[in-house]
N, C-alpha and C positions, 0 to 999 in steps of 0.2 A: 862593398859588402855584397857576400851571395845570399839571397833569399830561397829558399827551397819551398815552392808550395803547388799544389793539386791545380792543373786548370780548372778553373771555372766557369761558370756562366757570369756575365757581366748586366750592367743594367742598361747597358747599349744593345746586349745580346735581346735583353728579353722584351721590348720595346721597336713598335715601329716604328719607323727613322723620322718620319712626322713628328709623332711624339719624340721621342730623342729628341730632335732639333727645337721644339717649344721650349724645353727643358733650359736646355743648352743657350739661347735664345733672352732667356728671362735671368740669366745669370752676366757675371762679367769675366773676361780670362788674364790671367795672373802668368806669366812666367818666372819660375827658379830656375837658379842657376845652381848648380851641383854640389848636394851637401846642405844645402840654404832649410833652414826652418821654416815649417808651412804651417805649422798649430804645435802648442805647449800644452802638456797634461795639464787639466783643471780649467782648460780654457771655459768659457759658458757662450761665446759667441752663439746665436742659432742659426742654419742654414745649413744646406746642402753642398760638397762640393762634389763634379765630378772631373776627375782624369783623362784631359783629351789626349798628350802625349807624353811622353816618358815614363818614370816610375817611380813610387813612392815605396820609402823603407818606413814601416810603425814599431814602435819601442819605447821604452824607458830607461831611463841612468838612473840609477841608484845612488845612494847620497857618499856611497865608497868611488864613485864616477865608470862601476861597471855597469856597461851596455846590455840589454836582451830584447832582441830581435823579434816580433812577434809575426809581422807579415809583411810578403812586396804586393803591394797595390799594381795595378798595370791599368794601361790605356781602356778608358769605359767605367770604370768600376769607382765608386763613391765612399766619401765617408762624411758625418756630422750628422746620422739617424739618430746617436741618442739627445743630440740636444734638440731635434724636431720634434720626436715624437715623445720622449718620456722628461724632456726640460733636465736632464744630467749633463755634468760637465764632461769634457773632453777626457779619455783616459789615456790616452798614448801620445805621443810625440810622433811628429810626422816630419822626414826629410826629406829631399828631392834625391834622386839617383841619377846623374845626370841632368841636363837642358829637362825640365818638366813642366809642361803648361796646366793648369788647372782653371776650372771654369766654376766660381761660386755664387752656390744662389742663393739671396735673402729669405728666409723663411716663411716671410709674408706671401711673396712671390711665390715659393715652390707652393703652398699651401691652399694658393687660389688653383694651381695647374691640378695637384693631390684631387682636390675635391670635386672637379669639373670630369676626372678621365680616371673611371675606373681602372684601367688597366697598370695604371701606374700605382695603385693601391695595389696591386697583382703582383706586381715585380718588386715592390718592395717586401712583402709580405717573403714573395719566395727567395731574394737575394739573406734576408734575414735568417728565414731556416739555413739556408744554405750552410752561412755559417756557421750558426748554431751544429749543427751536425759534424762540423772540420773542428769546432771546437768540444765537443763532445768525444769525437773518438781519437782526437791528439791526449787529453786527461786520461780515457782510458787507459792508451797506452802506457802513460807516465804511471799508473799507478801496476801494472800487471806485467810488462817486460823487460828485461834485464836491459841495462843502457845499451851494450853490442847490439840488442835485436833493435831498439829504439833508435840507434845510428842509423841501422842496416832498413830499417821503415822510415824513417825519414829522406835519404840516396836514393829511395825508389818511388818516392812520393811522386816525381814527375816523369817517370819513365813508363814509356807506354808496356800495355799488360805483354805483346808479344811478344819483347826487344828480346833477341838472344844474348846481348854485350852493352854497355854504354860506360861513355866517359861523363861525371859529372861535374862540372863545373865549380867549385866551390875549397875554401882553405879549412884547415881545424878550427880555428878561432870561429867561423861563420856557424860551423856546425855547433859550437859549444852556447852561441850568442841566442840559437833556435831549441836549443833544448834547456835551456838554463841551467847546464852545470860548468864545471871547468875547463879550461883548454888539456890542462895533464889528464884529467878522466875521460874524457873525450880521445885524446890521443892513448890512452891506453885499450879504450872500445875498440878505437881502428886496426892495435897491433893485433889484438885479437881477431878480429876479422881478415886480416891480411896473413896472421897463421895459417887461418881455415880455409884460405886461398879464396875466398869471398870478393876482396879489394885488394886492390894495388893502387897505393900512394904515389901520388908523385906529385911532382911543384906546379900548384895552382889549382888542380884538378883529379879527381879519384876516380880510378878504370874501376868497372865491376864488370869481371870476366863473363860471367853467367849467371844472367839476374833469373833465373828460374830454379836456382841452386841457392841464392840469396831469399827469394821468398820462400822456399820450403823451410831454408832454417828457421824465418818468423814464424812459421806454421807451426813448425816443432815445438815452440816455443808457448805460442798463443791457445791457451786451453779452448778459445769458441772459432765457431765455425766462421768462415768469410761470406762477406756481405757482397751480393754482384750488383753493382751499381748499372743502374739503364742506359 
């Protein structure tokens, strides 16, 4: 499965490697093997984990045993904030994407490092907004652009602002599994776009001829102005 999401900063990123390595250090490392379960919705375990290498798919199956896709985790980046800090259970399901080592830390443990190194109240604070902000303007989206334009933002979610052309990696199914609607509605978004000469389909991966022809149509579409990130 393809995950499509925004780089971002990590909690390796925002952290001197000192600190990182305490972190790291006061936890223990787990290897999965591909596909393998890492945490179950409703889990309550508490502790922190963080992803030393491969990648992590988050989601839920629904009780019809349809999948939705909500994020790919990568190398640096953590999860189990809400059972440290607000004692909630788990809300997603976590899978390995391949060989994926993870490194988890007892709660007790992270909690003496928390309170001893501000900095690490810093980066979690800002890894937190972070999110909150990719989860903020994915809903907006959902509720204000027509699915074609919401395909056509989501294909460009990783492509740099210059690119004149890119191929992106990814199936219909992956795209429908990230937006939470169907694969036909989905594949019907794309005929429309690949009308408009937007995309061209093909097996395994979607060309977009001219992603600066691709963002105007969102533009067209999107009544507020755009946000230039720093």
């Amino acid at each position: 499965m393809k995950v499509l999401r925004e780089k971002s900063k990590t909690l390796r990123d925002l952290l001197e490697p000192a600190v990182m390595d305490k972190i790291l250090t006061a936890g223990s490392v787990r290897s999965y093997s591909d596909g393998q379960v890492i945490q179950e919705r409703g889990d309550t375990q508490p502790g922190l984990s963080v992803i030393t290498s491969g990648q992590v798919v988050a989601g839920n199956v629904g009780l019809d045993g349809s999948l939705l896709a909500s994020a790919l985790l990568r190398p640096g980046e953590t999860f189990g904030e809400f059972t440290l800090f607000a004692g909630l259970p788990r809300t997603q399901t976590l899978w390995s994407q391949g060989r994926t080592d993870i490194c988890h830390v007892r709660a007790t443990r992270f909690m003496k490092l928390f309170d001893a190194d501000p900095s690490i109240a810093r980066a979690m604070i800002t890894l937190t907004l972070q999110r909150n902000y990719e989860l903020m303007e994915f809903l907006d989206a959902q509720r204000r652009l027509s699915l074609p334009a919401r395909v056509a933002r989501l294909l460009l979610i990783s492509v740099d602002a210059e690119a004149g052309s890119e191929a992106i990696e990814c199936r219909h199914e992956d795209l429908a599994f990230m937006l939470g609607v169907s694969r036909v509605a989905t594949g019907k978004a794309l005929g429309r776009l690949e009308a408009d000469g937007l995309v061209v389909r093909r097996y395994g991966y979607i060309e977009i001829p001219d992603v600066q022809a691709m963002r105007s149509m969102i533009a067209a579409e999107d009544p507020f102005f755009p946000i230039a990130q720093r």
